[in-house]
N, CA, C and O atoms as a DFTB+ gen file, in Angstrom:
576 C
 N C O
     1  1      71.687       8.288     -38.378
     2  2      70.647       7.333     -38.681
     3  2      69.881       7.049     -37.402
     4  3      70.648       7.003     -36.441
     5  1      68.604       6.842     -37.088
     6  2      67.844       6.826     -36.273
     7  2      66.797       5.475     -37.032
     8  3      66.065       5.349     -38.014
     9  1      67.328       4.554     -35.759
    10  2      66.922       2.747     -36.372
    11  2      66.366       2.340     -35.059
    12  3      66.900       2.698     -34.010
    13  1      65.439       1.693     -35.092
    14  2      64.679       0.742     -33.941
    15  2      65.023      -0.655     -33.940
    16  3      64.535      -1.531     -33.226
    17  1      66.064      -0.789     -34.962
    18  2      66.712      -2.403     -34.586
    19  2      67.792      -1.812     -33.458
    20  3      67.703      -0.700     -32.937
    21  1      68.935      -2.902     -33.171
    22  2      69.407      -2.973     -31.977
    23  2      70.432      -2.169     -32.835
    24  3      70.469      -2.047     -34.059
    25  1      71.298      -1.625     -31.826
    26  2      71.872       0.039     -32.769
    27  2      73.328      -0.920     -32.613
    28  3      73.848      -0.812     -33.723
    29  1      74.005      -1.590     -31.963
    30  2      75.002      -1.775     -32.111
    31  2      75.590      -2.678     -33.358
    32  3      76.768      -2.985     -33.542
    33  1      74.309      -3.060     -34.261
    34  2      74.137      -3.903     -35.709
    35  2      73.830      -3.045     -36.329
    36  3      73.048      -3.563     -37.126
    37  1      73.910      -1.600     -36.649
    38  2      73.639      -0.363     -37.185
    39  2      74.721       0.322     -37.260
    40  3      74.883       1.033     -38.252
    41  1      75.578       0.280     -36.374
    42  2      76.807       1.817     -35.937
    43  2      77.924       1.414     -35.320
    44  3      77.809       0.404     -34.625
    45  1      78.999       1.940     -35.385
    46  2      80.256       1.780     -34.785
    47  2      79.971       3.062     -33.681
    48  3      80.439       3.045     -32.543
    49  1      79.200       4.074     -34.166
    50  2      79.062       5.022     -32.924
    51  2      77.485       5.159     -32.319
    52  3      76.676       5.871     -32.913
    53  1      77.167       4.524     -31.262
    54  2      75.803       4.166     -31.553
    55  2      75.477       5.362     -30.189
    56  3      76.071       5.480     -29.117
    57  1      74.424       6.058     -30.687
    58  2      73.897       7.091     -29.776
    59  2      72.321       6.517     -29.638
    60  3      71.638       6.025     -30.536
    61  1      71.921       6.761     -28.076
    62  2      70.170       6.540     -27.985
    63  2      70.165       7.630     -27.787
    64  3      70.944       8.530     -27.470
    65  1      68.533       7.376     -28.155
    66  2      67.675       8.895     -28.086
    67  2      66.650       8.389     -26.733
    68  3      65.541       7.864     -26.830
    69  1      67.466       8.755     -25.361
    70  2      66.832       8.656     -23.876
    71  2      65.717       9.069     -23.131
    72  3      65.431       8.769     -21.972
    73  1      64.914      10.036     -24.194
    74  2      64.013      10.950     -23.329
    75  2      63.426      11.464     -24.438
    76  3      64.160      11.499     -25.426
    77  1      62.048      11.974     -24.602
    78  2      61.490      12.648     -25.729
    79  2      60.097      13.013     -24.968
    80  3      59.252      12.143     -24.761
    81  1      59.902      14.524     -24.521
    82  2      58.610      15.169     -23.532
    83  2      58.178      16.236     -24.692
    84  3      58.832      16.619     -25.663
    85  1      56.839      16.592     -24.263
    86  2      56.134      17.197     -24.924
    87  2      55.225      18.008     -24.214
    88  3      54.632      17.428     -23.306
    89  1      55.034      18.869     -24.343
    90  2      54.736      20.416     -23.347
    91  2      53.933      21.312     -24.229
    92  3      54.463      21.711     -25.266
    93  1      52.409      21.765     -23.864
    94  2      51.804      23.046     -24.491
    95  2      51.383      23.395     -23.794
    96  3      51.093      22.684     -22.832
    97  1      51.054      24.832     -23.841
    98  2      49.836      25.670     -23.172
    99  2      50.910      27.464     -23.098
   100  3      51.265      28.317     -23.911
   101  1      51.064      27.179     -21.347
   102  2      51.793      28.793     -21.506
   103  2      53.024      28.613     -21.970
   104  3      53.752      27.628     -21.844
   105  1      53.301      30.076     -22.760
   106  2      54.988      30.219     -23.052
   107  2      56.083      29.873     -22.173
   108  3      56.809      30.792     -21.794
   109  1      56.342      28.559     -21.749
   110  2      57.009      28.097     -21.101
   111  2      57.679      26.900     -21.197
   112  3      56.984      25.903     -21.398
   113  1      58.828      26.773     -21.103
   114  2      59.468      25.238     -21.086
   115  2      59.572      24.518     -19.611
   116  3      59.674      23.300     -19.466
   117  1      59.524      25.623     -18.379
   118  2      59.420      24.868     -17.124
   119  2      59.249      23.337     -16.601
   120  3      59.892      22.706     -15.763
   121  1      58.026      22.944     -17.497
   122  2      57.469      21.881     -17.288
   123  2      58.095      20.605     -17.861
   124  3      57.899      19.554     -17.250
   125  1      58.854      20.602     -19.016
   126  2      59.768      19.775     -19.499
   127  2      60.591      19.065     -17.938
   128  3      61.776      19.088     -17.603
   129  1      59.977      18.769     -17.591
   130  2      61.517      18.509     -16.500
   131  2      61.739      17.315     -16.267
   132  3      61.592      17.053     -15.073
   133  1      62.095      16.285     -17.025
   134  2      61.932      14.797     -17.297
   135  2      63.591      14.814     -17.760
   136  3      64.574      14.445     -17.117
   137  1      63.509      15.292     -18.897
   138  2      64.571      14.897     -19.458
   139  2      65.672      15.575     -18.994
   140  3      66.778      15.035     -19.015
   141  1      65.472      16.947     -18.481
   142  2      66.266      18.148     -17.651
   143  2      66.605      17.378     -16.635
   144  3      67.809      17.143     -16.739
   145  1      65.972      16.660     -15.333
   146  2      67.129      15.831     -14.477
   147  2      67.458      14.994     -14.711
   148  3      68.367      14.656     -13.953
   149  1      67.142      13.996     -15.768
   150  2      68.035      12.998     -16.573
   151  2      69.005      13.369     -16.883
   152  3      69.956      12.648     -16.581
   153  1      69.229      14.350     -17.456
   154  2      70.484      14.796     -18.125
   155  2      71.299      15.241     -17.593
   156  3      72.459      14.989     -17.919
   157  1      70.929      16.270     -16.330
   158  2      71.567      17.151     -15.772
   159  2      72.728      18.022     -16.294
   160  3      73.931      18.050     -16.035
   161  1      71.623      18.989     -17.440
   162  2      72.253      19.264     -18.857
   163  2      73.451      19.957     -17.892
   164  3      73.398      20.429     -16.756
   165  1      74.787      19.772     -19.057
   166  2      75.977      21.147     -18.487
   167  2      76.208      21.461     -19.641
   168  3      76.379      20.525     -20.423
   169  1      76.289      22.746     -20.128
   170  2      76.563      23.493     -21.561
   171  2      77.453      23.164     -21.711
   172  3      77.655      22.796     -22.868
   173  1      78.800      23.017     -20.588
   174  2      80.343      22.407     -21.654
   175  2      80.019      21.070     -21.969
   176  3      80.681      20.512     -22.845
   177  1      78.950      20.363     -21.299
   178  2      79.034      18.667     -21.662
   179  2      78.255      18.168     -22.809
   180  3      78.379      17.111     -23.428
   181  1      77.116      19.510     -23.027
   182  2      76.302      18.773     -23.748
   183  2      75.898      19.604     -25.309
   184  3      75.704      20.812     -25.442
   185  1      75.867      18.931     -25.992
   186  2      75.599      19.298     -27.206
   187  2      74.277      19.991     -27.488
   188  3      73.370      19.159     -27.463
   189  1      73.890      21.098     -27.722
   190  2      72.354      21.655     -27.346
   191  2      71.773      22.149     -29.225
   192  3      72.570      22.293     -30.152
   193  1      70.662      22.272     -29.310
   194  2      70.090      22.842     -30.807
   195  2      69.121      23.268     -29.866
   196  3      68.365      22.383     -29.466
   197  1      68.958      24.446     -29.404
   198  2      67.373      24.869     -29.362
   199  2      66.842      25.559     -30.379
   200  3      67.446      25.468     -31.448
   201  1      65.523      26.468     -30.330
   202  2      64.485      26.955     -31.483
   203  2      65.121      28.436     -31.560
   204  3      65.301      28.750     -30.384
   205  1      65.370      29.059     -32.049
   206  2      65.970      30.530     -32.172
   207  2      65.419      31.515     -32.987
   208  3      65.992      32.583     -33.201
   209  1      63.997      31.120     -33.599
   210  2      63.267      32.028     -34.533
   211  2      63.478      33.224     -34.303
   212  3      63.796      33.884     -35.292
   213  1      63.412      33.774     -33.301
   214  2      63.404      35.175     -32.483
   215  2      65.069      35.196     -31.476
   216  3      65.525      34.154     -31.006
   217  1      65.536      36.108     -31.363
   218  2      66.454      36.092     -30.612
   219  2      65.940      36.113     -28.680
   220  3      66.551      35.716     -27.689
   221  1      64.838      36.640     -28.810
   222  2      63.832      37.034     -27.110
   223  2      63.954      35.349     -26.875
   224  3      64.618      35.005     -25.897
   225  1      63.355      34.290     -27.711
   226  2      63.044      32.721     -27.697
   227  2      64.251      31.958     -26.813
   228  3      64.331      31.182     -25.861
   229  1      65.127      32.666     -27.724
   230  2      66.424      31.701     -27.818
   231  2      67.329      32.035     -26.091
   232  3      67.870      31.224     -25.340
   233  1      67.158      33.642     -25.951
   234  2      67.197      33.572     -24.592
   235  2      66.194      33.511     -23.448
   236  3      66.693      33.583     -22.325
   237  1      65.122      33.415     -23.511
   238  2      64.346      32.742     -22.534
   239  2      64.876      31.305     -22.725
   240  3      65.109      30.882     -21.593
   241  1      65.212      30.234     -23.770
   242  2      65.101      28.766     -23.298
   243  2      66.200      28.680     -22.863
   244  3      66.367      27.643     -22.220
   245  1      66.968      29.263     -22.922
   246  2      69.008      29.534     -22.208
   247  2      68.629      29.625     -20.965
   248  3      69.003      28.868     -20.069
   249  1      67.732      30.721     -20.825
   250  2      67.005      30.567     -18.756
   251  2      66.570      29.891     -18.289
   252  3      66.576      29.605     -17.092
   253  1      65.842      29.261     -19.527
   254  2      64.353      28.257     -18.633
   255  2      65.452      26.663     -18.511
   256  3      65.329      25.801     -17.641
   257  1      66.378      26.661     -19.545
   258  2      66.909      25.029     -18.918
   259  2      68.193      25.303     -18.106
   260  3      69.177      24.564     -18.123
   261  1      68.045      26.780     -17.180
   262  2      69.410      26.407     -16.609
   263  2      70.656      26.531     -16.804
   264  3      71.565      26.171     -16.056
   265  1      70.746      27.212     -18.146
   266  2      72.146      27.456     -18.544
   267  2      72.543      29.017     -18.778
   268  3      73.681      29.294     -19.157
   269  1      71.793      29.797     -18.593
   270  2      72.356      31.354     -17.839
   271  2      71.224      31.992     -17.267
   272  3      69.997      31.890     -17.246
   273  1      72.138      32.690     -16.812
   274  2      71.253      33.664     -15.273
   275  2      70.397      34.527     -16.433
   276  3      70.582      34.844     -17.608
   277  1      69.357      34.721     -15.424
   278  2      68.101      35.385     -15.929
   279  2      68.833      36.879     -16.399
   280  3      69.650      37.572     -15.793
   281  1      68.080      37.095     -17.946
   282  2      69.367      38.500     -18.538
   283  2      70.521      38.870     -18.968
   284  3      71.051      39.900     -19.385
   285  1      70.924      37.269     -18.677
   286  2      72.108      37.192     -19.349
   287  2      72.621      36.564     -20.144
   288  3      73.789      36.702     -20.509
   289  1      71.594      35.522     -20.667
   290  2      71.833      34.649     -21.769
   291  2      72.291      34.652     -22.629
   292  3      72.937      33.711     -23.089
   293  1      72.081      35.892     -23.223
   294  2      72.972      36.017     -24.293
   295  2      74.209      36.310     -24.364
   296  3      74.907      36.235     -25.376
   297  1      74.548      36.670     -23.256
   298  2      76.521      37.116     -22.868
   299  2      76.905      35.780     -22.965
   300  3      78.093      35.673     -23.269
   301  1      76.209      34.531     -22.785
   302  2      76.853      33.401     -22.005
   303  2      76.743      32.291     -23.429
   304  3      76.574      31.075     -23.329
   305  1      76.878      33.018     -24.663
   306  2      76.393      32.199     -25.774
   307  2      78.432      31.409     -26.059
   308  3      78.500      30.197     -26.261
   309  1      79.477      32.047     -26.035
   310  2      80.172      31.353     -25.871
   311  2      80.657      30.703     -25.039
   312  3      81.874      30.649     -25.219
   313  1      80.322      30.131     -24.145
   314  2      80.725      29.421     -22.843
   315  2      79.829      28.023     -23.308
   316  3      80.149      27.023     -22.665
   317  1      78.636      27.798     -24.449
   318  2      77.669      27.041     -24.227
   319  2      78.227      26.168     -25.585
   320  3      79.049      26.666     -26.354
   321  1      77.852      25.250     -25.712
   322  2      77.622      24.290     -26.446
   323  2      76.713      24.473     -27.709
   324  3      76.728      23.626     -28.602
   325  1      75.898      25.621     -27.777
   326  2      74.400      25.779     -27.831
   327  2      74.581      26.282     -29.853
   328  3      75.257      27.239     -30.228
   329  1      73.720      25.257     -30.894
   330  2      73.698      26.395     -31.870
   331  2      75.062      26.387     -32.709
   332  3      75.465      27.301     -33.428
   333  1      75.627      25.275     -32.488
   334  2      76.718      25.174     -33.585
   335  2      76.415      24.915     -34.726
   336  3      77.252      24.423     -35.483
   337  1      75.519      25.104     -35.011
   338  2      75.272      24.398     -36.504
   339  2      74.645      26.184     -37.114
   340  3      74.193      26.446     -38.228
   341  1      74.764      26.770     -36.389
   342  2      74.172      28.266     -36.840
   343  2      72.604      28.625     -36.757
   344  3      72.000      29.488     -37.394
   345  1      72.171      27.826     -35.905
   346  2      70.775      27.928     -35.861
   347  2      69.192      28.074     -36.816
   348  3      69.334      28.262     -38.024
   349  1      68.372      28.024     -36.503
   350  2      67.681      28.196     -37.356
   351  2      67.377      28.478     -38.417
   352  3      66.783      27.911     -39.334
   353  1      68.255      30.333     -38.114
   354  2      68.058      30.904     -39.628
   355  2      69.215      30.769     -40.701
   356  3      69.348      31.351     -41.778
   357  1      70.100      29.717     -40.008
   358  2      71.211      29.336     -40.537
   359  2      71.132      28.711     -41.494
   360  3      71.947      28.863     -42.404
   361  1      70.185      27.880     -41.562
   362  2      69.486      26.472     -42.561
   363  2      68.557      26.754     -43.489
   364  3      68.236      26.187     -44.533
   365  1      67.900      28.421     -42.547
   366  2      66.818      28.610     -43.465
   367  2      65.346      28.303     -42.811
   368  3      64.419      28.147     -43.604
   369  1      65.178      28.243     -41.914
   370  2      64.322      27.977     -40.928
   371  2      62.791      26.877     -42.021
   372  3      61.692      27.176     -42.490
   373  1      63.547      25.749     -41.967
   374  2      62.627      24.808     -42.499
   375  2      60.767      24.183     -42.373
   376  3      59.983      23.465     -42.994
   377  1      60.841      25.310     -40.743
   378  2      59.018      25.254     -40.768
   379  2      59.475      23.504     -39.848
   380  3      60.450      23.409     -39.103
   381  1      58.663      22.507     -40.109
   382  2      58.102      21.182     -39.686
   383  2      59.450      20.171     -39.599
   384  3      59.564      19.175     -38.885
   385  1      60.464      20.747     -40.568
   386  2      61.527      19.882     -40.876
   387  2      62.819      20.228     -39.676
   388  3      63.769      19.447     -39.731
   389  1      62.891      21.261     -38.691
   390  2      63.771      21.589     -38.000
   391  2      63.892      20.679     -37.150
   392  3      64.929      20.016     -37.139
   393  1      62.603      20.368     -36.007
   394  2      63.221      19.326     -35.134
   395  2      64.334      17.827     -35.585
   396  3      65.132      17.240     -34.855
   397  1      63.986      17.565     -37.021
   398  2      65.001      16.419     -37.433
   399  2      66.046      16.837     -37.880
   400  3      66.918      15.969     -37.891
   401  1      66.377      17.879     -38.293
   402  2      67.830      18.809     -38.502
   403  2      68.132      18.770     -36.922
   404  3      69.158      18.135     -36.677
   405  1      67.630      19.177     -36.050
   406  2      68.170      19.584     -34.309
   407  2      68.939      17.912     -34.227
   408  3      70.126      17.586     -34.226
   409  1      67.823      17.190     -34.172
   410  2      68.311      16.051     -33.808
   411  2      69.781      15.177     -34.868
   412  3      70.810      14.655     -34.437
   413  1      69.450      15.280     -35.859
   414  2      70.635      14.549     -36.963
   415  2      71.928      15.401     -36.421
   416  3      73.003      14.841     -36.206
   417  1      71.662      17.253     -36.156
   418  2      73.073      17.991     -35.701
   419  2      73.257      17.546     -34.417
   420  3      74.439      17.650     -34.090
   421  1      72.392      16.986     -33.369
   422  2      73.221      16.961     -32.236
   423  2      74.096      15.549     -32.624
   424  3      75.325      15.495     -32.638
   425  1      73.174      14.419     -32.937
   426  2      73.885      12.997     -33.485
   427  2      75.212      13.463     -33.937
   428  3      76.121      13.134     -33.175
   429  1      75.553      14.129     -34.957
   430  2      76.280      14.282     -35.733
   431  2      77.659      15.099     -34.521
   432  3      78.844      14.767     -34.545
   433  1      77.174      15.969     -33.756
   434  2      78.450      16.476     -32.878
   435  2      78.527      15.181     -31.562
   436  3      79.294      15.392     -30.623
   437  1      77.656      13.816     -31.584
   438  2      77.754      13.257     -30.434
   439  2      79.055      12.181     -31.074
   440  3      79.983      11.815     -30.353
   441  1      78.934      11.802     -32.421
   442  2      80.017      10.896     -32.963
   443  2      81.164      11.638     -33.740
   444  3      81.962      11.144     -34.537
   445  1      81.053      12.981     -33.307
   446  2      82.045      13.631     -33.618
   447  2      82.399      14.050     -35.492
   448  3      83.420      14.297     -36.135
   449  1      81.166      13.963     -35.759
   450  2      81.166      14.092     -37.112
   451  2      80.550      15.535     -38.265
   452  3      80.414      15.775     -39.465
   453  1      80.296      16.298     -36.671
   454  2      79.854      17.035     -37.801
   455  2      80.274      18.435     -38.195
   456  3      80.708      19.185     -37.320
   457  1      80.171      18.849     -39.482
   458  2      81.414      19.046     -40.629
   459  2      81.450      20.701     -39.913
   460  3      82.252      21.378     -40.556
   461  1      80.891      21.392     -38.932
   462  2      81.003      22.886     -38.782
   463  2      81.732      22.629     -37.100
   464  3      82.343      21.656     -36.656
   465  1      81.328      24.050     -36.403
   466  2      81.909      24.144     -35.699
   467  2      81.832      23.207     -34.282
   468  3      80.705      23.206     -33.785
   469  1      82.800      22.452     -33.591
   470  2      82.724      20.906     -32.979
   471  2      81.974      21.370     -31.338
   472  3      82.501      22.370     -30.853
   473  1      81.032      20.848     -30.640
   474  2      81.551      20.581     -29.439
   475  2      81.887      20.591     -28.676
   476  3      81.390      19.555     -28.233
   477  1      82.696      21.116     -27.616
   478  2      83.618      20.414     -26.948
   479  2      83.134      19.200     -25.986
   480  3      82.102      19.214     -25.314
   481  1      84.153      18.068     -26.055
   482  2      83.737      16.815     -25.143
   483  2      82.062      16.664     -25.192
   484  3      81.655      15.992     -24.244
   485  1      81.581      16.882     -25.601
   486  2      80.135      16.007     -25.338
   487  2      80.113      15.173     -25.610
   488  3      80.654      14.549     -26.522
   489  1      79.285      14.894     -24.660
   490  2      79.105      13.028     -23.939
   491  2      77.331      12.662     -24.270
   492  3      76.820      11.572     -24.530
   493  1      76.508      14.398     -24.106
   494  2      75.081      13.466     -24.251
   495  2      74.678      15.454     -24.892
   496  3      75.200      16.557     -24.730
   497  1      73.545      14.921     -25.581
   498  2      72.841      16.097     -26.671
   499  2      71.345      16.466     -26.358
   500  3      70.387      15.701     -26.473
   501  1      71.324      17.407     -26.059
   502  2      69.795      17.889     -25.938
   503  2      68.894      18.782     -26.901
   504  3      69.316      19.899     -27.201
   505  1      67.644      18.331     -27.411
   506  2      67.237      19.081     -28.805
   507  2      65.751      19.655     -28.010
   508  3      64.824      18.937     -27.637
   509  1      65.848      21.158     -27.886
   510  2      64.374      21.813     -28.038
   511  2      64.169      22.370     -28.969
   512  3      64.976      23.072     -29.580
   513  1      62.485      22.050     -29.384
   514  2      62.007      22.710     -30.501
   515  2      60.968      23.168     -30.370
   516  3      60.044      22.384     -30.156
   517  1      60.722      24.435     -30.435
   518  2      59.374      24.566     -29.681
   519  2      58.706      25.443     -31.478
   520  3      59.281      25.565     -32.560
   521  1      57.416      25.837     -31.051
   522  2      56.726      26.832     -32.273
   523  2      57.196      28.131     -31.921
   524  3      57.821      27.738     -30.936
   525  1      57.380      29.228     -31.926
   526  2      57.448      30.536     -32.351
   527  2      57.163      31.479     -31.312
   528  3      57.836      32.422     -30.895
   529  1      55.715      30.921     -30.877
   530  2      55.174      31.796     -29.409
   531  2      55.676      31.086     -28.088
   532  3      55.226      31.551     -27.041
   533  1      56.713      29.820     -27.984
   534  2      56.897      29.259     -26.722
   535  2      55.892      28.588     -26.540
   536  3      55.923      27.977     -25.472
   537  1      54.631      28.379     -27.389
   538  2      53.440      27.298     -26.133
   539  2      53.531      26.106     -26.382
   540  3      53.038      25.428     -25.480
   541  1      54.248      25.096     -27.823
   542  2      54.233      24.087     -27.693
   543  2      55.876      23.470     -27.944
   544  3      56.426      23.699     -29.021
   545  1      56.408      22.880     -27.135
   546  2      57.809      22.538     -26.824
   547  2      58.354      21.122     -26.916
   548  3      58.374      20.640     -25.783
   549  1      58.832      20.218     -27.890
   550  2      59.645      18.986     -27.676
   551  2      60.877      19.094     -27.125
   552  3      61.545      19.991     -27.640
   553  1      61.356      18.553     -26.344
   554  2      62.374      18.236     -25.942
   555  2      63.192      16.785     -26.091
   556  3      62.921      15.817     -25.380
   557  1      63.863      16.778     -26.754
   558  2      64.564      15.054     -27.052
   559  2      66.518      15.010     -26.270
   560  3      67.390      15.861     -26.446
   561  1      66.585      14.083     -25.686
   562  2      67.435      13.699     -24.793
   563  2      68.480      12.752     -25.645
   564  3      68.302      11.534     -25.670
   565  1      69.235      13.177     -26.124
   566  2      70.363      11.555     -26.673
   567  2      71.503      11.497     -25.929
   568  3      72.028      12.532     -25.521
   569  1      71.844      10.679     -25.756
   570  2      73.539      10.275     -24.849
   571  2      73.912       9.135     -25.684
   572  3      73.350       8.129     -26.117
   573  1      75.507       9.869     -25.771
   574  2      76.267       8.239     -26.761
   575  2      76.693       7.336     -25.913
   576  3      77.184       6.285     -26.325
């Protein structure tokens, strides 16, 4: 649930949503970098949903936030946090409706609730969603 009253009159597990940037132009997430040293994402710590339309997407944003070496992103898909919910085409790739699936799945692995594969220890959740070609990118920040 995502409420603008005071969350602790809402939830026994109350997660904020800390950071929310917004980025267009070149195929790039670089510029996001707000919520990236806020977070000081770590793939074992943090709960991740990025955009995966394309498999090329899904490892460029594995590079661009820092969580594997350039070329190797995709070797480094079990070590990560990243995409437990089966990604995009997992759901069915919903078009307009994904970024609130990203966000409800990270919520859902931050209170430990959600029904597929868990986690480990995360403490705070990071959701990118970008369009298809990389040029326009949200990034949303939650920590429980």
């Amino acid at each position: 649930m995502i409420s603008s009253e005071d969350f602790k009159k809402v939830s026994d597990s109350p997660v904020e949503i800390e950071a929310v940037e917004f980025d267009s132009g070149e195929p790039t997430i670089s510029s996001l970098e707000f919520p990236l040293r806020k977070a000081q994402v770590r793939g074992d710590k943090t709960a991740i949903e990025i955009s995966d339309s394309f498999s090329v997407s899904a490892a460029i944003e594995l590079e661009s936030l820092g969580l594997a070496e350039k070329g190797k992103s995709l070797e480094s898909l079990d070590s990560l946090n990243v995409n437990l919910s089966g990604g995009l085409k997992a759901r069915g790739y919903p078009g307009g409706a994904t970024g609130i699936y990203q966000v409800a799945e990270v919520y859902m692995q931050l209170i430990d609730q959600f029904p597929g594969k868990k986690a480990r220890d995360a403490e705070e959740g990071l959701v990118l969603n970008t369009d298809d070609l990389l040029r326009t990118s949200y990034m949303i920040y939650l920590r429980r």
